[in-house]
N, C-alpha and C positions, 0 to 999 in steps of 0.2 A: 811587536818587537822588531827593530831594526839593527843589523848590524854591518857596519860600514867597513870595508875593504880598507888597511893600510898599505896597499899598493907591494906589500910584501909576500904574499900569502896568506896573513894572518888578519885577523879581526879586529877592529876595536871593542871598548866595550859596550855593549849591548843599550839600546836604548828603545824607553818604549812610550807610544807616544795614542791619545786616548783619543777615538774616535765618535763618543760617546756615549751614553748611556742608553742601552737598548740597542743599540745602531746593528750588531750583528754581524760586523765585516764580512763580505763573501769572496771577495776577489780583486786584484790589484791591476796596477798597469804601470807603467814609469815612462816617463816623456819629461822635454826640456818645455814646461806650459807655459813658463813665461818669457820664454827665449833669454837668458840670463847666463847660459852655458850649463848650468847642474841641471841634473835628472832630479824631478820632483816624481811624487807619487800623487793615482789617482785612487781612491779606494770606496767601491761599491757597498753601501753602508744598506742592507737589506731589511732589517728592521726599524728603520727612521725613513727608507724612499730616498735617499740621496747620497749623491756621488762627493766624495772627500777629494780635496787637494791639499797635499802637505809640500810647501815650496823649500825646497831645498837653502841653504842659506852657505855659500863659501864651502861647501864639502863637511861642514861641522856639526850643524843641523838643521833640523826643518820646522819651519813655522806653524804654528798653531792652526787646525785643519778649516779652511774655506769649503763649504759645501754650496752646493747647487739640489733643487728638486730633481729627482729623477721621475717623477707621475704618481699620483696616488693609487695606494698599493698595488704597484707595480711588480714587488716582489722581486725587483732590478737581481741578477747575479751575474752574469756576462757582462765583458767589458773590453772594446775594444779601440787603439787612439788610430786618428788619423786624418789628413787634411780633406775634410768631407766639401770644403768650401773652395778650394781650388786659391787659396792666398798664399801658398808655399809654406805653412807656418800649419803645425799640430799642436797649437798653443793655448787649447783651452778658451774661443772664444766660444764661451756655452749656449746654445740658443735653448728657448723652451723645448719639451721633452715633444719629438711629434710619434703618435700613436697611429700603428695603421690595423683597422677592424681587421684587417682580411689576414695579418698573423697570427697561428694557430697560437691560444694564450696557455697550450699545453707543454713547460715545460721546457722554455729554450734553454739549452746547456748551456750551448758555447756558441759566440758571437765573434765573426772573423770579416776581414776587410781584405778587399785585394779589386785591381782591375779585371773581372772576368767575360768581357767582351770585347775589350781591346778597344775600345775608346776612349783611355788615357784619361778615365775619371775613375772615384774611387767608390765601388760597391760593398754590398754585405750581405751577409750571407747567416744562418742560423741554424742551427740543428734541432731538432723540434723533437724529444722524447717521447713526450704522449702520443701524439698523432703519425708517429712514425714518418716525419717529412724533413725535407731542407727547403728554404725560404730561400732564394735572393733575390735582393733587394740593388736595384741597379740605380747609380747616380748620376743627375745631368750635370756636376763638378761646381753648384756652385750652393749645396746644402739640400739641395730637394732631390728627391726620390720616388721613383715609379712604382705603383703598387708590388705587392710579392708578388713572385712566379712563387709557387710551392710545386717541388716534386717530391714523389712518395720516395721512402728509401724501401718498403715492401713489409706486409705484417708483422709484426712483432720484432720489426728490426730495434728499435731505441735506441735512434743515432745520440752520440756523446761526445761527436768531437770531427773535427772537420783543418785537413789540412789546405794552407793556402799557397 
């Protein structure tokens, strides 16, 4: 279900829009994917392994959902947008999924981006449940990425969330 802001406080009416069947929606994100001016959505569809896009159309509605593989059972629920390619544009150009052995597959919650070594490219970071760790993942700004570092957060901690 979507509902669209009339710029007055209030709501329009509700509209709802089908991701598939089985799909399992887990988690959303909003970016301008096709640089068009409107906020589209991307939506992490955990029971089908792939990521929705619904393109916004004029402020009125959004187009029938485009999906991409996210890896087979991947289990995807994190999702996070940004210009991983160094093009100036967080626009959805999707490359295949790249999978790295050395991330713990126990349990990432929450997936968050930010410069965290001050080299003016854009990293990632994960919060790993099971294993009690945080992952980052540092980028060389033009889509590739250096193995994880993982540090522990300490026994039984079960990180859930990571601010950036």
């Amino acid at each position: 279900m979507i509902l669209l802001g009339n710029g007055h406080g209030n709501f329009l009416t509700e509209k709802t829009y089908s991701t598939g069947s089985g799909s399992n929606p887990s988690s959303i994100a909003i970016n301008d994917f096709n640089n068009d001016k409107y906020l589209d959505l991307a939506v992490v569809n955990k029971g089908t392994d792939t990521i929705g896009i619904f393109f916004e159309h004029k402020c009125t509605y959004f187009t029938r959902q485009n999906s991409c593989e996210s890896g087979n059972s991947s289990g995807s629920t994190p999702l996070a947008i940004g210009d991983f390619n160094s093009d100036g544009f967080a626009n959805g150009s999707f490359t295949p999924p790249m999978i790295y052995a050395d991330v713990p597959s126990s349990h990432s919650w929450i997936v968050d981006v930010g410069d965290f070594n001050n080299d003016n490219k854009l990293d990632i970071v994960l919060t790993n449940w099971g294993d009690n760790s945080v992952s980052q993942i540092l980028g060389y700004g033009n889509g590739n990425y250096t193995q994880p570092i993982i540090n522990s957060t300490g026994s039984g901690s079960h990180p859930v969330s990571a601010a950036v």
